[in-house]
N, CA, C and O atoms as CSV, one atom per row, in Angstrom:
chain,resi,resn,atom,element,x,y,z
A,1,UNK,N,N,-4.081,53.419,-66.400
A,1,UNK,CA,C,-5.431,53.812,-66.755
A,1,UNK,C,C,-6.058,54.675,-65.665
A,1,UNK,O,O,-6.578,55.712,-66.076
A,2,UNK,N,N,-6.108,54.443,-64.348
A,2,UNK,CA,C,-6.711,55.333,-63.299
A,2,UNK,C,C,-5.692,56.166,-63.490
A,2,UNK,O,O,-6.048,57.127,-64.172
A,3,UNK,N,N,-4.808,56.193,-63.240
A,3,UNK,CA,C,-3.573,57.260,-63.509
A,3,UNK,C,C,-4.224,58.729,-64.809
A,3,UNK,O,O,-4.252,59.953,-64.681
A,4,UNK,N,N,-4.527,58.068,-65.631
A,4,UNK,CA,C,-4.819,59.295,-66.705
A,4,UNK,C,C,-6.548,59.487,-66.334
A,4,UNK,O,O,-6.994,60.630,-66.429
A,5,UNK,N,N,-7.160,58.760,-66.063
A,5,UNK,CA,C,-8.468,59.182,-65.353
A,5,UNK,C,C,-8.699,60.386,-64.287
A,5,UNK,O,O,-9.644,61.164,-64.161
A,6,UNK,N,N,-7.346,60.234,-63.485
A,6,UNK,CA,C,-7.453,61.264,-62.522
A,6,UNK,C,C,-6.554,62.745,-63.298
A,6,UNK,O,O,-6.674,63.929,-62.982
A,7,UNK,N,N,-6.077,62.414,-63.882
A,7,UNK,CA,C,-5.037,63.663,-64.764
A,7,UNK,C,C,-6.387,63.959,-65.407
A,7,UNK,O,O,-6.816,64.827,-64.647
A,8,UNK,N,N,-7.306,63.776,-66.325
A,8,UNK,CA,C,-7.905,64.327,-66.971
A,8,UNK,C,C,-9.339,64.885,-66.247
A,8,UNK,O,O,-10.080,65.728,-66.752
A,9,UNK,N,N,-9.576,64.126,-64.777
A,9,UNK,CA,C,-10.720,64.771,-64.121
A,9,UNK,C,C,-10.346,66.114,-63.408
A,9,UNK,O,O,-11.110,67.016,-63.065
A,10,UNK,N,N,-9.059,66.035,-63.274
A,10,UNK,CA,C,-8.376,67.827,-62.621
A,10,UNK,C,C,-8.264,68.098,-63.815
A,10,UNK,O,O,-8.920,69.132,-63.948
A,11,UNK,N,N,-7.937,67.882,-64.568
A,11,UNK,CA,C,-7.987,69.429,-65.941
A,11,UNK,C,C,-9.144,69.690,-66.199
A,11,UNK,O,O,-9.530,70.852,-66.078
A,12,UNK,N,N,-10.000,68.688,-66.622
A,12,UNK,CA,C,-11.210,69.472,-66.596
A,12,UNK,C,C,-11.919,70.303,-64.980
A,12,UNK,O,O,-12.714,71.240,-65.055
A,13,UNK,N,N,-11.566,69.888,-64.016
A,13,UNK,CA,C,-12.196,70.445,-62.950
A,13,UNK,C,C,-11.309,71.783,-62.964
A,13,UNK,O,O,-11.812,72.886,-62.751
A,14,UNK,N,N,-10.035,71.604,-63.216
A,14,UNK,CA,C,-9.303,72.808,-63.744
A,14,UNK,C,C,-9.853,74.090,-64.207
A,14,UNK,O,O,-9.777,75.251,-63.805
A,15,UNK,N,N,-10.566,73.356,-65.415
A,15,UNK,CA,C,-10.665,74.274,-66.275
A,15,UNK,C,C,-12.267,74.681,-66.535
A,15,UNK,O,O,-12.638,75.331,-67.512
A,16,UNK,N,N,-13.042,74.237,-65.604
A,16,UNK,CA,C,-14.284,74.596,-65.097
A,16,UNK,C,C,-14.100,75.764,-63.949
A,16,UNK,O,O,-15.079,76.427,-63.609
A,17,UNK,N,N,-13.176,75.923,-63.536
A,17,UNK,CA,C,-12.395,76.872,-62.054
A,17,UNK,C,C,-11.957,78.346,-63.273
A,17,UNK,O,O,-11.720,79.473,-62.839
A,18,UNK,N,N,-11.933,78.034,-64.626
A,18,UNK,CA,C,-11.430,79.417,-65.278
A,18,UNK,C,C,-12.166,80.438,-65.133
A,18,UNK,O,O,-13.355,80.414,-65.450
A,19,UNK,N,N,-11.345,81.902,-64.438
A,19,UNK,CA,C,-12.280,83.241,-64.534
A,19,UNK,C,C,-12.283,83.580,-65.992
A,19,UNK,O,O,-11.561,83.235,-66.929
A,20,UNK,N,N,-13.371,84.401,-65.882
A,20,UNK,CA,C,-13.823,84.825,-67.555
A,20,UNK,C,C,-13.995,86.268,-67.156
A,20,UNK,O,O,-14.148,86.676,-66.005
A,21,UNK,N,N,-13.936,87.193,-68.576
A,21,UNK,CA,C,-14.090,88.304,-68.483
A,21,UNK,C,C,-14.500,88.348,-69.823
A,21,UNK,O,O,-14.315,87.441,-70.635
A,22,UNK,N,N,-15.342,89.957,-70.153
A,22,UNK,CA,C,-16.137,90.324,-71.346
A,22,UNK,C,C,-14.868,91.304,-71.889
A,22,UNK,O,O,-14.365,92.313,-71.394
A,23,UNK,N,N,-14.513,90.377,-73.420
A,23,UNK,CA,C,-14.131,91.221,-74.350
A,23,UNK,C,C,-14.438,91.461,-75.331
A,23,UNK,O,O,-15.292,90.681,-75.751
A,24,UNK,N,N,-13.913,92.885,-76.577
A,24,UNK,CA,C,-14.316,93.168,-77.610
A,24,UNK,C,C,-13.060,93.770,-78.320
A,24,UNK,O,O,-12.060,94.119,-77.693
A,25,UNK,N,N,-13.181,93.861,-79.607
A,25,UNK,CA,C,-11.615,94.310,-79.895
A,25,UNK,C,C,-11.757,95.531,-79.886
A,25,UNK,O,O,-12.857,96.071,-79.768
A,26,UNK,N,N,-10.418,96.282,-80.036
A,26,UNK,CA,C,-10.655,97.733,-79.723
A,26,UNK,C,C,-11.355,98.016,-78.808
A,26,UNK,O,O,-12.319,98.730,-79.083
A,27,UNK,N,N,-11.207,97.673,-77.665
A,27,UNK,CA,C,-12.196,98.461,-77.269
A,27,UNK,C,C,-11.230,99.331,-75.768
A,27,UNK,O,O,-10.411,98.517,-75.343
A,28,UNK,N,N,-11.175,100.512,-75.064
A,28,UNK,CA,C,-10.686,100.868,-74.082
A,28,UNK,C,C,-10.970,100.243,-72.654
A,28,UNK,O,O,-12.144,99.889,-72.552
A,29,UNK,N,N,-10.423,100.081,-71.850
A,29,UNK,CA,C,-10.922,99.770,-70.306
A,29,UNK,C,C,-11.927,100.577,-69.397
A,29,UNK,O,O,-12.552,100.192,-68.409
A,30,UNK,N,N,-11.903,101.674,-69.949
A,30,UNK,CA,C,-13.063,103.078,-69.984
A,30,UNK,C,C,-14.638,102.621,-70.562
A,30,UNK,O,O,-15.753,102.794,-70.068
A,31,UNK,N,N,-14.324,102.159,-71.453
A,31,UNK,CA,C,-15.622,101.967,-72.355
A,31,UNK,C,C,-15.934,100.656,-72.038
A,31,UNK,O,O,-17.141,100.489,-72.210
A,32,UNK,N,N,-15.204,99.338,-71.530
A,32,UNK,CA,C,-15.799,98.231,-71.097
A,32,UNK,C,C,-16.553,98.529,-69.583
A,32,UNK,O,O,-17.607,97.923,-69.391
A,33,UNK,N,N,-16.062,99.418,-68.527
A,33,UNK,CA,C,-16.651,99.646,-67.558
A,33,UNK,C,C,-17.967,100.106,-67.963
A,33,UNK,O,O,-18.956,99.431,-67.680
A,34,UNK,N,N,-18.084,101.462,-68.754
A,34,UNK,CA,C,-19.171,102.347,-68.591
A,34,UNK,C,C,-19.537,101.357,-69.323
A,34,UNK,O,O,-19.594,100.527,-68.416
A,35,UNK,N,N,-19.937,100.574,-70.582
A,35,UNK,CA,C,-20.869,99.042,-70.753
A,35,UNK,C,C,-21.141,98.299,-69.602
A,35,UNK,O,O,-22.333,97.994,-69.573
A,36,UNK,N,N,-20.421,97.829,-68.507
A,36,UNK,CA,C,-20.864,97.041,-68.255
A,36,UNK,C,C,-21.768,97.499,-66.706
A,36,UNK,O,O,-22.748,96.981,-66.172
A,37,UNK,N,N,-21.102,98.435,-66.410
A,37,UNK,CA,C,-21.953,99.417,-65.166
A,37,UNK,C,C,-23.466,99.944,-66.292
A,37,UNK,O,O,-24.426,99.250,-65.959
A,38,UNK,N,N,-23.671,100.469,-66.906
A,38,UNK,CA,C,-24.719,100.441,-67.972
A,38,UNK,C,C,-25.213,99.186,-67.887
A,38,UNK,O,O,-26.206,99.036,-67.176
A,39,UNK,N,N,-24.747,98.231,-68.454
A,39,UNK,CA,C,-25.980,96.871,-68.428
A,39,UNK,C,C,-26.458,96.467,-67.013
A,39,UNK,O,O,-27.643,96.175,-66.855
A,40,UNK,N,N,-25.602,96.438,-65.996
A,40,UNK,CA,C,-25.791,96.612,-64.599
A,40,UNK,C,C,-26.760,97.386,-64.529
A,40,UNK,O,O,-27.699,96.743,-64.060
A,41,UNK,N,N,-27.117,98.634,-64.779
A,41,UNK,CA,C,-28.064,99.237,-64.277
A,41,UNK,C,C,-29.172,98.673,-64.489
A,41,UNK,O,O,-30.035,98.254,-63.717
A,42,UNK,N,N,-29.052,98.702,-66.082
A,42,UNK,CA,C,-30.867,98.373,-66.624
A,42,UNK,C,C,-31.189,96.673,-66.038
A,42,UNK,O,O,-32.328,96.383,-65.673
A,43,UNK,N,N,-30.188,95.756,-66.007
A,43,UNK,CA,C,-30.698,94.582,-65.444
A,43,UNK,C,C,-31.515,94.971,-64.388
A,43,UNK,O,O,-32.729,95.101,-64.545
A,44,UNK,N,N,-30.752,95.240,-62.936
A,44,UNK,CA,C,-31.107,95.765,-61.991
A,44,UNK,C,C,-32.535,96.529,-62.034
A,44,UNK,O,O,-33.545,96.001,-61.568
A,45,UNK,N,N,-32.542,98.043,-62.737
A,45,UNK,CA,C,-33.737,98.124,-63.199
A,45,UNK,C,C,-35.333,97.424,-63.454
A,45,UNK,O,O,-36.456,97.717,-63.042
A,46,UNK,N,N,-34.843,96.467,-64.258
A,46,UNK,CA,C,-35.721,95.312,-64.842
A,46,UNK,C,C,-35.900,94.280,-64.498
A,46,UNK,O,O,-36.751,93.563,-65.025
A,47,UNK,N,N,-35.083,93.871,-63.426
A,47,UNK,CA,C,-35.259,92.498,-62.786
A,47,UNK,C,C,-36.367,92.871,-61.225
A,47,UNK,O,O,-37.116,92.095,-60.632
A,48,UNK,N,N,-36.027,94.545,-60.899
A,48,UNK,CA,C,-36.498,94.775,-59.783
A,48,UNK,C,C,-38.067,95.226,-60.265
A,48,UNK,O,O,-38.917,95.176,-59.377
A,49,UNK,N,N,-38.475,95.638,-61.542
A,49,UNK,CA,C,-39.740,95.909,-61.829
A,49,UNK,C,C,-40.303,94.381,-61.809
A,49,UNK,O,O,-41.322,93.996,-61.235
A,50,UNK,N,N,-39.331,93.557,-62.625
A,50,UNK,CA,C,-40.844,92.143,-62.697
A,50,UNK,C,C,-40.459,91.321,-61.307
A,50,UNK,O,O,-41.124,90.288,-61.396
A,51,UNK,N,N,-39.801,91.282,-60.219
A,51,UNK,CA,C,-39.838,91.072,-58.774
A,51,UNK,C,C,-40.050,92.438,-57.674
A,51,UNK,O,O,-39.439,92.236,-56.624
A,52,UNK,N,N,-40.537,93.320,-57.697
A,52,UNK,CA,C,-40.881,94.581,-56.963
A,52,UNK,C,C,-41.652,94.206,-55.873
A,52,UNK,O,O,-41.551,94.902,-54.862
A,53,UNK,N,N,-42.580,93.026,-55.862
A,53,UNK,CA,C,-43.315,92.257,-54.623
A,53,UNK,C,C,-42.533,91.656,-53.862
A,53,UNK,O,O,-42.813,91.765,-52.668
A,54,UNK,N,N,-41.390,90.883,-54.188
A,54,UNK,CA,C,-40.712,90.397,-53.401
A,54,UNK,C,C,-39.859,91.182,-52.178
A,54,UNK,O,O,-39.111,92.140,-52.374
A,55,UNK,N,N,-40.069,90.714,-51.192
A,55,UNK,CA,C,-39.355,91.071,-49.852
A,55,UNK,C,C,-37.873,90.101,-49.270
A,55,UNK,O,O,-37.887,88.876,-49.149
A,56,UNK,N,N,-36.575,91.065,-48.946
A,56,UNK,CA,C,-35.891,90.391,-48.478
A,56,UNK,C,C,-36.077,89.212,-47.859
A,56,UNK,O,O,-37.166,89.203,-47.286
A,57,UNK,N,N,-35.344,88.007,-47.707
A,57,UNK,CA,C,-35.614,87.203,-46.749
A,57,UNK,C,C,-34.653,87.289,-45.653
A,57,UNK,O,O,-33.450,87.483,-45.825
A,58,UNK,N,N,-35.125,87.163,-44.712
A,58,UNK,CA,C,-34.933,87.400,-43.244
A,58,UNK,C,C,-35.599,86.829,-42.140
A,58,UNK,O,O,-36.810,86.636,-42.030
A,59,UNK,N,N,-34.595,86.544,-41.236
A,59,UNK,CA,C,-35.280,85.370,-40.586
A,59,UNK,C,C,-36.086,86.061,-39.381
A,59,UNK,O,O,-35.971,87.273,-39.194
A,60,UNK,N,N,-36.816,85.348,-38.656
A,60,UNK,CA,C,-37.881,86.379,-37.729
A,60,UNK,C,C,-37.500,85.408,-36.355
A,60,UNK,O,O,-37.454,84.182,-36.252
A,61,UNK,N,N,-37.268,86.411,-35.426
A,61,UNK,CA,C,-37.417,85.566,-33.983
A,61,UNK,C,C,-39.190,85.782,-33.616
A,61,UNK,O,O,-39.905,86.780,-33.711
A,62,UNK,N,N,-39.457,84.495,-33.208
A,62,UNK,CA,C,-40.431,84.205,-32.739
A,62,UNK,C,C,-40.863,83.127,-31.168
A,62,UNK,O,O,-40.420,81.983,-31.271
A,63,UNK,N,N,-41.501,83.363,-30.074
A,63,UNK,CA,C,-41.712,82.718,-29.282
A,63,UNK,C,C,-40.841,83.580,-27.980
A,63,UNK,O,O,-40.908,82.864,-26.980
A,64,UNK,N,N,-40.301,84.469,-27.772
A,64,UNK,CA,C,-39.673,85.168,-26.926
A,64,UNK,C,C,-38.656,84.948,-26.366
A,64,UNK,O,O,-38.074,84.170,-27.122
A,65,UNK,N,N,-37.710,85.216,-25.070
A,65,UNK,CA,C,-36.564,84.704,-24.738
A,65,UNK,C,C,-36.344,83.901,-24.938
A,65,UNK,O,O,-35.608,84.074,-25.910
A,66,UNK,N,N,-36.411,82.551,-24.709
A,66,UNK,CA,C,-36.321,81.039,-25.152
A,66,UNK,C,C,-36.773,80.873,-26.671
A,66,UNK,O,O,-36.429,79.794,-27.153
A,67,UNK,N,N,-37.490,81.740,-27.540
A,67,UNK,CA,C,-37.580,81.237,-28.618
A,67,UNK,C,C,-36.796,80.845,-29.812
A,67,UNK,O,O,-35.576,80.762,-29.668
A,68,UNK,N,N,-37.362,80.569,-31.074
A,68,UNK,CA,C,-36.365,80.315,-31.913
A,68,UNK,C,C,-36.556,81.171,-33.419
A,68,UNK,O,O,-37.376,82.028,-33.750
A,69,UNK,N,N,-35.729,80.709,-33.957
A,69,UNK,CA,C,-35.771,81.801,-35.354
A,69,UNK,C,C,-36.139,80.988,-36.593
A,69,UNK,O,O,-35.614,79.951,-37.000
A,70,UNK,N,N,-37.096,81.643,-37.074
A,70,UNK,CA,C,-37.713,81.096,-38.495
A,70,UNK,C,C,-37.408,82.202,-39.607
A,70,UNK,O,O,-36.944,83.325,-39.409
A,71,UNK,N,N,-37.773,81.628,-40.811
A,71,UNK,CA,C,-37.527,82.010,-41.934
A,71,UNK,C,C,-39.025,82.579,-42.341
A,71,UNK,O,O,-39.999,81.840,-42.203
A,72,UNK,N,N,-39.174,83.987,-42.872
A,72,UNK,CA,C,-40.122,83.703,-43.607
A,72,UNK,C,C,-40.784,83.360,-44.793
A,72,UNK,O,O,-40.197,83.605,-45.847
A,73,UNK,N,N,-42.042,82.770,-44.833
A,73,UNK,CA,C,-42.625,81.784,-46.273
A,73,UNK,C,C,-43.860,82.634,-46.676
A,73,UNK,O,O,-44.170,83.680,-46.106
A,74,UNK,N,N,-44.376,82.212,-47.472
A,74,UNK,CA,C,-45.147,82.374,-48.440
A,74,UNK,C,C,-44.837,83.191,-50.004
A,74,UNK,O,O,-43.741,83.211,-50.564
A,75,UNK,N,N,-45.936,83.748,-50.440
A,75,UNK,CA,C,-46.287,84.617,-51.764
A,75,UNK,C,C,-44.860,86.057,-51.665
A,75,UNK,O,O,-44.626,86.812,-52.610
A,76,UNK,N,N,-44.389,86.086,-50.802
A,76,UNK,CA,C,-43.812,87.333,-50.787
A,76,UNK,C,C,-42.330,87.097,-50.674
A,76,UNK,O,O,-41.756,88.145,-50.378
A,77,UNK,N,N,-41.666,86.257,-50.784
A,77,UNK,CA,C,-40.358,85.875,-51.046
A,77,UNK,C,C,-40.313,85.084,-52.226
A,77,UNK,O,O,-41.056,84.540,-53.043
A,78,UNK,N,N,-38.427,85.361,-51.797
A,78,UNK,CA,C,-37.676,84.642,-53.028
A,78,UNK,C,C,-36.624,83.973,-52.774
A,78,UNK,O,O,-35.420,84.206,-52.666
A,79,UNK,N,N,-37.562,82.771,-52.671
A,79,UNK,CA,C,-36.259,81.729,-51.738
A,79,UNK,C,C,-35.242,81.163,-52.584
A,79,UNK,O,O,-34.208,80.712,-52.091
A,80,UNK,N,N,-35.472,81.153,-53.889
A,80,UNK,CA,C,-34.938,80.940,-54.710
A,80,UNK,C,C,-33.491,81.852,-55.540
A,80,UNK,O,O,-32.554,81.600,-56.298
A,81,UNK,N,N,-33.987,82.820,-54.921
A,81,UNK,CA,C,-33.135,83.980,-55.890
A,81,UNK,C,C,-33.465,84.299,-57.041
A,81,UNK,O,O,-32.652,85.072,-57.549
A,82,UNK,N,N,-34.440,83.997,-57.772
A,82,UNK,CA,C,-34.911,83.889,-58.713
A,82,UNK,C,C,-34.527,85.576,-59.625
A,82,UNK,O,O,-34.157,85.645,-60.797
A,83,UNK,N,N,-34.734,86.688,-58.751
A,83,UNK,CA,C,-34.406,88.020,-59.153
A,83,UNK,C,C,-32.770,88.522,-59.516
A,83,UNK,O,O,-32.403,89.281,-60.413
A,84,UNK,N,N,-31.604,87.512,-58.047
A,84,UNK,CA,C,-30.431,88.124,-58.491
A,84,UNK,C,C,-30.328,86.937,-59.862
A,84,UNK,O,O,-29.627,87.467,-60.724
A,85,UNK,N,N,-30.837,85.398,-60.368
A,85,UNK,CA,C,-30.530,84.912,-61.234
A,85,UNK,C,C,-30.507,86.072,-62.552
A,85,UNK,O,O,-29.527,86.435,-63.202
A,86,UNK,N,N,-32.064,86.539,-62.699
A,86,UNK,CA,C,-32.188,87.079,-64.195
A,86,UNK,C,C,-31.636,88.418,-64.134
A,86,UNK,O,O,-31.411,88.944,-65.224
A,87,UNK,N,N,-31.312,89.224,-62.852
A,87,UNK,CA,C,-30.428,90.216,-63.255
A,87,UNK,C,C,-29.108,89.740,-63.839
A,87,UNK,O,O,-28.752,90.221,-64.915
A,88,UNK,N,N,-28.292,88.764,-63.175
A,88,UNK,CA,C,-27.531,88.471,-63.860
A,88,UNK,C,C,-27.603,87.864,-65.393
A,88,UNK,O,O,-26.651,88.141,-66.122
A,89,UNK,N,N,-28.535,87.157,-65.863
A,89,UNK,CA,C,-28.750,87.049,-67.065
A,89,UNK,C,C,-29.227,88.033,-67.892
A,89,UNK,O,O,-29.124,87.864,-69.107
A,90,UNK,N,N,-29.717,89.001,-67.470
A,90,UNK,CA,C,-29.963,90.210,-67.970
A,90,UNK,C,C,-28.682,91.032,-68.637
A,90,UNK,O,O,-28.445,91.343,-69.805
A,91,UNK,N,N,-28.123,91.201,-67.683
A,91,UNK,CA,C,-26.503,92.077,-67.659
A,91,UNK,C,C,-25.712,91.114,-68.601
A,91,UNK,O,O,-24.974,91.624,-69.444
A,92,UNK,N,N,-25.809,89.883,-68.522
A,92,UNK,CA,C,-25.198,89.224,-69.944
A,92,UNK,C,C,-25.331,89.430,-70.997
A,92,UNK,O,O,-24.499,89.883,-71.782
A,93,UNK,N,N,-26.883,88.994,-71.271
A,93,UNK,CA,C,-27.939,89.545,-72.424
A,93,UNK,C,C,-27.163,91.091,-73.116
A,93,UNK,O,O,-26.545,91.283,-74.163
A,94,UNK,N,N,-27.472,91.825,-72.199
A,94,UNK,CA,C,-26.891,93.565,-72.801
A,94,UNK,C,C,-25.525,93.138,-73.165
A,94,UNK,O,O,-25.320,93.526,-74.315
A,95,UNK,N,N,-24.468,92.493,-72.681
A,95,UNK,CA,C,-23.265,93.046,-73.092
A,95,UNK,C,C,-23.025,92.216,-74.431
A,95,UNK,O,O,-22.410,92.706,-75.378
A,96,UNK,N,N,-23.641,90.712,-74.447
A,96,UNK,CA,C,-23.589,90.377,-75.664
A,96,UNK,C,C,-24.237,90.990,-76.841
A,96,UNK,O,O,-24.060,90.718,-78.029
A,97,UNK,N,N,-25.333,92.218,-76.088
A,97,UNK,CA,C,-26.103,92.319,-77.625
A,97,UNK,C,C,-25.111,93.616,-78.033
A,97,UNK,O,O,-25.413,94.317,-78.999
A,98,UNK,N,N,-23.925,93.884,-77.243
A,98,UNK,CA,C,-23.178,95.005,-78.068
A,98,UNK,C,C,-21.644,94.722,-78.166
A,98,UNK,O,O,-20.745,95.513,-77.881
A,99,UNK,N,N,-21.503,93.299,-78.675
A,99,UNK,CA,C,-20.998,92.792,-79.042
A,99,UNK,C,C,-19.820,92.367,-78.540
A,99,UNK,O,O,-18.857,92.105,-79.261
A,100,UNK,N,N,-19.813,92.240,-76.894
A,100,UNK,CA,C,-18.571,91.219,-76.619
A,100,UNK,C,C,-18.896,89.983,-76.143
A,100,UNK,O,O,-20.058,89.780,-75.789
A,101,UNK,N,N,-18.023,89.069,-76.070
A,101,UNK,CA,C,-17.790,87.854,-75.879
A,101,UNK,C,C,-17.322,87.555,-74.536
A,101,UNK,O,O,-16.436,88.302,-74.119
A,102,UNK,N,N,-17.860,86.310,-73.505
A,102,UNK,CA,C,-16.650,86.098,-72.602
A,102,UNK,C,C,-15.891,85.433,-72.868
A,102,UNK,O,O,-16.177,84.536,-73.662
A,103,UNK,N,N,-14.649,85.527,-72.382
A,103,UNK,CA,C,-13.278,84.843,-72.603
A,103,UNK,C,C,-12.227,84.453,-71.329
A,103,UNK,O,O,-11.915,85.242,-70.437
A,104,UNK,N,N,-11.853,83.349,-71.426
A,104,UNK,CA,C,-10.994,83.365,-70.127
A,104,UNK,C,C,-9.829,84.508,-69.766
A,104,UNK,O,O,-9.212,85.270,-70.511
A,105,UNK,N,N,-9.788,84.341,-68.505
A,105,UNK,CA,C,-8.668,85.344,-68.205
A,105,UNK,C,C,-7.492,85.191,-68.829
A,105,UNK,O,O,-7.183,84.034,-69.112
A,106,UNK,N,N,-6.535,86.314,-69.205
A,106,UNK,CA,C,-5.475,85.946,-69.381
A,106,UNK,C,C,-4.418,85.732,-68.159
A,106,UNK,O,O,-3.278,85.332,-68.392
C-alpha cells in the first residue's frame, strides 16, 4: 500500500513537471512564431498601459558605508508581479482566441 502511494505521488508530480507548447493543426512553425511574438507584443503593450505607474523594484542602499540595503515600498511598486502575471495571461488569452490549444510536449 505505501509502495503504490509513492508510485502514484511521482507520476503525478511527474506529470505536473510536463512542458507544454501551443498547437493548432496545420499550422507552419513560421506562423506559430509570428502568433505568438504577436500576442507577446500586445500583452506587453497592455499590461504596461494598465501598470505604467509602476516602478522597477530595486533595492536602495541607505545609511552610508556601514549601511544597509532596503527594498522599496509604497503606491509605486509591484511587489507582487502583478504586471508580468497578466501579461502572461494576456499572451494566453490571444493565442487561444485564434485557436490553439496547449499540449504537452512531444
Amino acid at each position: 500500500m505505501v509502495m503504490r502511494c509513492i508510485v502514484v505521488s511521482l507520476a503525478l508530480a511527474l506529470g505536473a513537471c510536463t512542458s507544454m507548447q501551443w498547437a493548432k493543426e496545420d499550422l507552419s512553425l513560421d506562423e506559430l512564431r509570428r502568433d505568438q511574438a504577436e500576442c507577446q507584443q500586445a500583452a506587453q503593450r497592455e499590461a504596461s498601459a494598465r501598470y505604467g505607474f509602476y516602478r522597477p523594484v530595486e533595492p536602495v542602499f541607505v545609511g552610508g558605508p556601514g549601511g544597509a540595503m532596503a527594498w522599496q515600498s509604497g503606491s509605486v511598486v509591484d511587489p507582487y508581479a502583478y504586471q508580468m502575471l497578466d501579461e502572461y495571461r494576456l499572451a494566453d488569452s490571444c493565442m487561444e482566441s485564434r485557436g490553439y490549444k496547449l499540449v504537452p510536449k512531444k
